[in-house]
C-alpha positions in Angstrom: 21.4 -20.4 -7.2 19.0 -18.0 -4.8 20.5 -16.4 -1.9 18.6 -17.4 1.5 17.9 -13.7 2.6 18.4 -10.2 0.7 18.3 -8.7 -2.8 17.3 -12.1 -5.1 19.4 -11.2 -8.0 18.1 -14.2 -9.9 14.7 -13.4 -9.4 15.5 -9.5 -11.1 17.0 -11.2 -13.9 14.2 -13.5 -14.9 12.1 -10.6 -14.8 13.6 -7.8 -16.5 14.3 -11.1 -19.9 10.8 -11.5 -19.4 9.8 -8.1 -19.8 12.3 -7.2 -22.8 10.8 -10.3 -24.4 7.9 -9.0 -24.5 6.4 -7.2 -27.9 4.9 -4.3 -28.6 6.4 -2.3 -25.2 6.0 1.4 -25.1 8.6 3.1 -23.2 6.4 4.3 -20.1 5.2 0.5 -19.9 8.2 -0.4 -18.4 7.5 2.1 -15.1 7.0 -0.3 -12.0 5.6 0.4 -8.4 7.7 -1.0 -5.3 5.6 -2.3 -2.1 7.3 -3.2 0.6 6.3 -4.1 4.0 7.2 -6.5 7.2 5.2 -10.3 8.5 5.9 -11.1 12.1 7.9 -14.5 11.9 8.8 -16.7 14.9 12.3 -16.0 16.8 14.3 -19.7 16.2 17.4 -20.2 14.5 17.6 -22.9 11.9 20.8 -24.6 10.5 20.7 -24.4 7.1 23.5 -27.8 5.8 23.8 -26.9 2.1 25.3 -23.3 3.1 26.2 -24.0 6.3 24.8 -20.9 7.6 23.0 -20.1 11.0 19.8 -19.1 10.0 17.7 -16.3 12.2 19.6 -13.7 12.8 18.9 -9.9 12.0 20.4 -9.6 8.4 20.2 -5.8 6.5 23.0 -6.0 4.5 27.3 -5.7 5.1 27.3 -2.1 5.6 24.3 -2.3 8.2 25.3 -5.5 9.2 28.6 -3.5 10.9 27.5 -0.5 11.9 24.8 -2.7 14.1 27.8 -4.7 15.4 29.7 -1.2 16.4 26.7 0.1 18.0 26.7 -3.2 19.8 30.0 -2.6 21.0 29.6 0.7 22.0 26.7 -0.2 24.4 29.1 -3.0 25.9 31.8 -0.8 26.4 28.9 2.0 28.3 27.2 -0.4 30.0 30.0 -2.2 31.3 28.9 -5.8 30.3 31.6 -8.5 29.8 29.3 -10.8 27.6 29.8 -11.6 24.0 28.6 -9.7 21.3 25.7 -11.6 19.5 23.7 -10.3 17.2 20.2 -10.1 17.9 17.7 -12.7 16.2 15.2 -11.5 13.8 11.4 -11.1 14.8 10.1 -9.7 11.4 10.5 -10.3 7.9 10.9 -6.7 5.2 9.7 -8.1 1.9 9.7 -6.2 -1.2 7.2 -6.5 -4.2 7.6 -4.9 -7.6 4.4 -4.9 -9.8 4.3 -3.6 -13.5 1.7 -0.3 -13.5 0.1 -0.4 -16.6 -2.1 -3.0 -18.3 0.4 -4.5 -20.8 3.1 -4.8 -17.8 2.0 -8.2 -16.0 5.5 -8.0 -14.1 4.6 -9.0 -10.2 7.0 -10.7 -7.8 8.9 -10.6 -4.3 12.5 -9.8 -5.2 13.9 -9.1 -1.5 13.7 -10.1 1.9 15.2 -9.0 5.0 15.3 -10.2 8.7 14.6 -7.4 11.1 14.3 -6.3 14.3 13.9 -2.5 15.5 14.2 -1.4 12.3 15.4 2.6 12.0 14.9 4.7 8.8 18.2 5.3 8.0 18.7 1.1 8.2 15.3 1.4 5.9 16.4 4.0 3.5 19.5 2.0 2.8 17.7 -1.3 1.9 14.9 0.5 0.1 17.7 2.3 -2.1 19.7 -1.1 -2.6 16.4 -2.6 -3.8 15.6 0.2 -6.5 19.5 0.5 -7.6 19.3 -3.1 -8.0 15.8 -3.0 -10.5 17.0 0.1 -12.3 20.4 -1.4 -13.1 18.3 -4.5 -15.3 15.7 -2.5 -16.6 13.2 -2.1 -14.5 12.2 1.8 -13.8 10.8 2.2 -10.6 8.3 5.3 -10.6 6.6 4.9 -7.0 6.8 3.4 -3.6 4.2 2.2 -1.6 4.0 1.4 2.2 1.5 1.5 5.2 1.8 4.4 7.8 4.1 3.1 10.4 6.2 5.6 12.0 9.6 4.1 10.8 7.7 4.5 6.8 6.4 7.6 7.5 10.5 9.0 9.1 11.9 7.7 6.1 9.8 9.6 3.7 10.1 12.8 5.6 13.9 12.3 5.4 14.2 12.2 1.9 15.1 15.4 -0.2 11.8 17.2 -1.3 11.2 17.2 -4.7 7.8 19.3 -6.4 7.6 18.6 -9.7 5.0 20.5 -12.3 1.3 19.1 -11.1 -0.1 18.9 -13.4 -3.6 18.0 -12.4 -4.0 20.7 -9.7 -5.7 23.8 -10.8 -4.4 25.9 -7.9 -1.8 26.1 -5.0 -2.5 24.1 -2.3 -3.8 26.5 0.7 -1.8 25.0 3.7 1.7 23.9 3.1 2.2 20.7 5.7 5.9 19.5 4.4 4.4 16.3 3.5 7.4 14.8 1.6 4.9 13.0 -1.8 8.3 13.1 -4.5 12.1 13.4 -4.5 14.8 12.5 -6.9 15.6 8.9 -8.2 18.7 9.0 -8.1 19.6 5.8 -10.4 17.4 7.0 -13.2 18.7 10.7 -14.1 16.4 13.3 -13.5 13.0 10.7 -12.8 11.1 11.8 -9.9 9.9 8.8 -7.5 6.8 9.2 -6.0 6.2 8.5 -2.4 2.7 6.8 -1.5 0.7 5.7 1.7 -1.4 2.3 1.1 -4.8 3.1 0.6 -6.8 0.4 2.2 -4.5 1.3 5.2 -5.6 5.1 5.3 -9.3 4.3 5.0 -8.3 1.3 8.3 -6.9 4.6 10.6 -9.9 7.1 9.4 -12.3 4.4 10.7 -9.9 3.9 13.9 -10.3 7.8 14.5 -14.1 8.2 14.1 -14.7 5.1 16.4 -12.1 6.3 18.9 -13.6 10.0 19.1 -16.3 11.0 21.7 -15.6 7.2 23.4 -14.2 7.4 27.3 -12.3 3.8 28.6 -12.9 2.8 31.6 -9.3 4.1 32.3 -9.4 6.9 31.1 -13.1 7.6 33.1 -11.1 6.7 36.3 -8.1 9.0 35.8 -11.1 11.7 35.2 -9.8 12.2 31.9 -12.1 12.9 28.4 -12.1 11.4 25.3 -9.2 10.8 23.1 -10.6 12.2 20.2 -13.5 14.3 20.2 -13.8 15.6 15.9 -15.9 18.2 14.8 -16.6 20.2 11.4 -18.9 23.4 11.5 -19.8 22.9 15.1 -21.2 19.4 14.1 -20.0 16.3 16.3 -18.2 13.7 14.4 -18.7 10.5 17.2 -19.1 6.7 16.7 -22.3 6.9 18.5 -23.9 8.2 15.6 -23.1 5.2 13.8 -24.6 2.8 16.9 -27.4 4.6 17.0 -27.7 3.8 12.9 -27.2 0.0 13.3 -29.3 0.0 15.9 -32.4 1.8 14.4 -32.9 -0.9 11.9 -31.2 -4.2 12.7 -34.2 -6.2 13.4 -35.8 -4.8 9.9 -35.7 -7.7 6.9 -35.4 -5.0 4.3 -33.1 -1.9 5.2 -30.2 -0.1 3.1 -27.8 -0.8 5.7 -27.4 -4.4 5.3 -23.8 -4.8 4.9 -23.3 -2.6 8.7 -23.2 -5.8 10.5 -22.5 -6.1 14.8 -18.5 -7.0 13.5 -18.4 -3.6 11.7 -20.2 -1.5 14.9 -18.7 -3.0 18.0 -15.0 -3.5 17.1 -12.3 -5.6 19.2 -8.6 -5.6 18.7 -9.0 -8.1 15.7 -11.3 -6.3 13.4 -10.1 -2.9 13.7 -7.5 -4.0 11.5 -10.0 -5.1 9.1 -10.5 -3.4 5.7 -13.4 -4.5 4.4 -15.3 -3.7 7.8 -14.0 -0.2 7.3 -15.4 0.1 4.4 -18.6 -0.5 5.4 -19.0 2.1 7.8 -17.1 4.8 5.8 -20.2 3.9 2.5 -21.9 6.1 0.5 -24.4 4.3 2.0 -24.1 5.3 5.2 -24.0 8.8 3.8 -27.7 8.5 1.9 -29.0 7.1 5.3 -28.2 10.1 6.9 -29.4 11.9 4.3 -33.0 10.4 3.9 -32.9 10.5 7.9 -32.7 14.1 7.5 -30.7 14.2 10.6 -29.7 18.0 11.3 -26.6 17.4 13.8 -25.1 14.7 11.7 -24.9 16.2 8.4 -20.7 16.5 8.8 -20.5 12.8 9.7 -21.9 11.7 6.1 -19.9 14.0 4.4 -17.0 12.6 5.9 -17.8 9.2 4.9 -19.0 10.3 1.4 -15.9 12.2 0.5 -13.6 8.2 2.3 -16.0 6.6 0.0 -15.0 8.7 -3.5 -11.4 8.7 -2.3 -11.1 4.9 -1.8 -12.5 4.2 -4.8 -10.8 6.8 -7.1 -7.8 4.6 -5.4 -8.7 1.1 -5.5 -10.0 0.2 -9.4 -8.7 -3.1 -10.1 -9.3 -3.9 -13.3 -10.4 -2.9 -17.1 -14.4 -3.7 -16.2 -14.9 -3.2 -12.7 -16.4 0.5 -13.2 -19.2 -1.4 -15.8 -19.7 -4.4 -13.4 -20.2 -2.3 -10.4 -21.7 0.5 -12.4 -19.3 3.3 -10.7 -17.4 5.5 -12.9 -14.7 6.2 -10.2 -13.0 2.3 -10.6 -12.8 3.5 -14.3 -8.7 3.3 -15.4 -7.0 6.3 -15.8 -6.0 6.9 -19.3 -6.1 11.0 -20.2 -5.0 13.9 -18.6 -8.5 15.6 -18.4 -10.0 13.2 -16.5 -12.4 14.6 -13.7 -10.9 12.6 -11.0 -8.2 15.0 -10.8 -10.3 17.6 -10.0 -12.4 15.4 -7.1 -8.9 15.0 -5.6 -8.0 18.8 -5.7 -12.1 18.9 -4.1 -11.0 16.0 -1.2 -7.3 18.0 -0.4 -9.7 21.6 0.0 -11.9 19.5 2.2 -9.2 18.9 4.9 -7.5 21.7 4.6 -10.3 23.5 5.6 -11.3 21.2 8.1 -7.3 21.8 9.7 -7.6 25.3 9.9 -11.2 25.3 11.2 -9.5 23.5 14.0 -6.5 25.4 14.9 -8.8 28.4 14.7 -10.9 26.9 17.4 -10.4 27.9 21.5 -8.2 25.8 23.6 -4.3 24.5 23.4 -2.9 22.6 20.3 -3.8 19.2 22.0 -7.2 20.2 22.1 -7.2 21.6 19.0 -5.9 18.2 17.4 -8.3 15.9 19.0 -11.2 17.8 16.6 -9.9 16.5 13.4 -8.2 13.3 12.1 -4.5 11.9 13.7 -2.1 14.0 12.0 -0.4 10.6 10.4 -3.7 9.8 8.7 -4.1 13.7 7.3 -0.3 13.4 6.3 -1.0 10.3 4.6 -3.6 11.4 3.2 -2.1 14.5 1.0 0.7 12.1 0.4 -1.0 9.9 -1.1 -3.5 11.6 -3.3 -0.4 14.0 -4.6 1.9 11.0 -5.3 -0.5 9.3 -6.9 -1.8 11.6 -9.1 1.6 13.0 -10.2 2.9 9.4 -10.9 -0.5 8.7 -12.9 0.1 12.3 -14.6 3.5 11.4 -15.3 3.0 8.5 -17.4 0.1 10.4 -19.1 2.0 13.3 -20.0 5.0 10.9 -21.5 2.3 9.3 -23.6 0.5 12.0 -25.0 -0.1 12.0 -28.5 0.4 8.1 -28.5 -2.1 6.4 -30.9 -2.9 3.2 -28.2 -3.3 6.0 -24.7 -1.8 3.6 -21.4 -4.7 2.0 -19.3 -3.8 2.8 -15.5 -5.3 0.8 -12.5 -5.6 2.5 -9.7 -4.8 -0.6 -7.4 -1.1 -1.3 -9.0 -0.2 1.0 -6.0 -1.0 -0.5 -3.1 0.0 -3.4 -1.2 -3.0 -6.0 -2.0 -0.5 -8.2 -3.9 2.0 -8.2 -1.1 -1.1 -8.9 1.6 -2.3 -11.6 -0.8 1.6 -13.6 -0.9 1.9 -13.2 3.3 -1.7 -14.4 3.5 -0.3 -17.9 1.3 2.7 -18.0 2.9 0.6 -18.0 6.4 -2.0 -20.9 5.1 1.1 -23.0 3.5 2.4 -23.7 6.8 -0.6 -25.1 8.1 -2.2 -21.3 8.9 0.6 -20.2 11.0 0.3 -16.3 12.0 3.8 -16.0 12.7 6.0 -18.3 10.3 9.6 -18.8 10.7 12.6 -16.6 8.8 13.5 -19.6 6.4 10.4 -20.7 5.5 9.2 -17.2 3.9 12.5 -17.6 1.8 12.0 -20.6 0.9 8.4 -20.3 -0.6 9.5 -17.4 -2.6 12.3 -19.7 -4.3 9.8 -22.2 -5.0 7.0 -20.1 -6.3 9.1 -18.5 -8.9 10.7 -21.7 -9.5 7.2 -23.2 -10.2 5.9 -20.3 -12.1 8.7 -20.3 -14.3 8.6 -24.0 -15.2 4.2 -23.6 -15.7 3.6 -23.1 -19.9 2.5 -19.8 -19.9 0.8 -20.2 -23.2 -2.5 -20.1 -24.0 -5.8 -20.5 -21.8 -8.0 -22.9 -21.8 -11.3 -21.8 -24.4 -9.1 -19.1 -25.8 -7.0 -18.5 -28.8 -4.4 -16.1 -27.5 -0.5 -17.6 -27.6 2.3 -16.0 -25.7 4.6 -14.9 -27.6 7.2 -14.7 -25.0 7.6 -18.5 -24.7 7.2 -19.6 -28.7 9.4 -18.4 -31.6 8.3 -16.7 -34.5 9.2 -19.9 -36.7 7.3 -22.3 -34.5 4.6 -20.1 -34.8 5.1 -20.0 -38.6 5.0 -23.9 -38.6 2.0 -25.2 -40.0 -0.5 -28.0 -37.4 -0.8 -31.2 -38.5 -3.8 -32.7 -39.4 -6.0 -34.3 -37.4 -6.9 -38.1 -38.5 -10.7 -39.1 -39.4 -12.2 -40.7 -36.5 -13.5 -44.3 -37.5 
């Protein structure tokens, strides 16, 4: 039977007798990646009449369950208040994803959920180690974690116990040392490290956020008599969003132009689409780079370098399949699958590029504020390093493990993100009837039945193809011979 809210034990189970059933497994093919992140759901409690439970309520566990309650107390007993103690009800949803990182492992599913509400990162670092104690226990290495940049994700990273193993894909010391936390210790697996990773399409989201928020003035902040919030240069070159206006503008009204995909959605932003990806991505192109080139624009020469080296980065981070580099014709979707591939030195290039860009800034006149605004948010730089360093050390990792292997692993680059966790809240939202903020029960109760459903599907072969999964028939039923097919009249 599956539990309504936590660790789903069942779930863990299925997976790790599906993965020792299947053949021909190396031993780095069993390495997984944990995503993890929260979906706003609606405050209501629900009776729940098979278990008799009281559904709604904030739920992290026994052991955070009562330290909550104590703190609840406490605050009574300060405060003076006489009322009861009731704990508060949930307003977000922490759901955890493991997916398989190389190509054989097709392991993907949500194995936990748990109903938040002010969340802390010593409340987070307890669940996210239940989870992993919990997969490593059955079988299922865990190798990397991946999150967004929140500042609960980012205090939990930072409060783990360093850990720098060999890197092996970096040539030289890195020049500035930032204590970005990127690997520590796994402490269920004996000696593994457990890389620590920032999602991707999330970092190329706040690098966006920061170029169109510097050189801007609100209306506010113009009747306070106050400057911009951001103002980034590089080489005494201004990095502003009018640049990119000024771009969409030039040739909008044009029926042929290179910029075709910079659309009025991607240029003047509102509330909703700054948390868009894809529009990101249009603006931060190698596109938008060669425009400025051909323009032969002598003050913005900085701002297309910055969006050349976002472009090379994202997509060095986000190749989803085998045949996406030949479909697209861009080497940097390729998989990863030998230790001497360039990429790793393009990453080493990227780090260089802002570092040198930090200490232009703190070298520059003016207080640290000041000196701040002329780069990136320190969250995105930390994510940033964090991110290309755990990445490439988990990717290096697995490499290394398999050298000298006659079949090398084949790596995609897009196993660590969260695009598999945004896909599942995006169907939980549309199997509601499109509702942005489901309830607490309901996101339970589609993960039951999807699993449930996936597990009673035949996973056998395709339709037009020839390959049987071995998982699901025996070695004597595939032995058997068919019978033969009778003459048609």
């Amino acid at each position: 039977m599956f539990c309504l809210e936590g660790i789903q034990e069942d779930i863990i189970e299925e997976l790790a007798g599906e993965l020792n059933a299947t053949l021909d497994l190396q031993p780095w093919d069993k390495y997984h990646c944990v995503a993890f992140d929260e979906i706003h759901i609606r405050q209501n409690l629900v009776f729940n009449k098979r278990s008799g439970e009281m559904l709604g309520y904030v739920h992290l566990g026994t052991p955070d369950e009562e330290l909550a309650a104590m703190d609840r107390l406490l605050a009574v007993e300060v405060e003076g208040n006489q009322g009861e103690d009731v704990p508060p009800i949930a307003n977000k949803m922490l759901c955890f994803m493991v997916t398989g990182i190389t190509k054989v492992n097709n392991v993907k599913a949500v194995i936990g959920c748990f109903a938040t509400r002010n969340l802390s990162k010593e409340m987070l670092s307890s669940i996210v180690w239940d989870v992993i104690g919990a997969l490593e226990l059955r079988g299922l290495a865990v190798l990397a974690l991946v999150c967004d940049g929140a500042g609960v994700n980012h205090g939990f990273f930072q409060m783990q116990p360093p850990l720098k193993p060999e890197e092996i894909w970096r040539k030289e010391e890195p020049k500035t040392e930032s204590g970005v936390v990127f690997c520590t210790m796994n402490i269920y697996a004996h000696g593994r490290p457990l890389y620590l990773l920032n999602d991707p399409p999330h970092l190329l989201k706040t690098a966006r956020n920061c170029l169109y928020s510097s050189g801007q003035v609100t209306k506010k902040r113009k009747e306070k008599g106050k400057d911009a919030v951001r103002l980034m240069m590089k080489n005494g070159q201004k990095i502003v969003w009018d640049t990119v206006v000024k771009l969409y503008d030039l040739n909008k009204d044009d029926t042929i132009r290179m910029l075709y995909k910079l659309n009025q959605e991607a240029v003047y932003l509102n509330s909703y689409s700054k948390m868009n990806v894809s529009l990101a991505a249009r603006v931060l192109s190698r596109s938008m780079a060669e425009v400025i080139r051909n323009l032969k624009w002598s003050d913005c020469t900085e701002l297309g370098k910055f969006c050349e080296v976002m472009n090379d980065l994202f997509d060095m981070l986000n190749g989803a399949n085998s045949y996406q580099h030949i479909r697209t014709r861009n080497e940097l979707f390729k998989p990863y699958s030998s230790l001497d591939d360039d990429r790793f030195q393009e990453f080493e290039q990227i780090l260089g590029y802002f570092d040198e860009w930090v200490e232009e800034s703190k070298s520059s006149a003016g207080d640290k504020t000041a000196q701040a605004k002329r780069t990136l948010s320190p969250q995105t730089l930390h994510g940033i390093e964090r991110t290309i360093r755990g990445f490439a050390g988990a990717v290096c990792f697995i490499l290394k493990e398999a050298e000298g292997s006659s079949i090398p692993p084949s790596i995609s680059a897009q196993r660590f993100s969260q695009d598999d966790l945004e896909h599942y809240f995006g169907k939980v939202r549309a199997r509601f009837g499109g509702n942005r903020h489901p309830e607490g029960h309901q996101i339970v109760t589609n993960l039951t039945t999807t699993f449930v459903q996936r597990n009673l599907a035949l996973r056998g072969r395709k339709k037009g193809s020839t390959a049987v999964n071995r998982a699901v028939f025996s070695e004597e039923e595939l032995s058997k011979p068919l019978p033969k097919r009778g003459r048609k009249k």
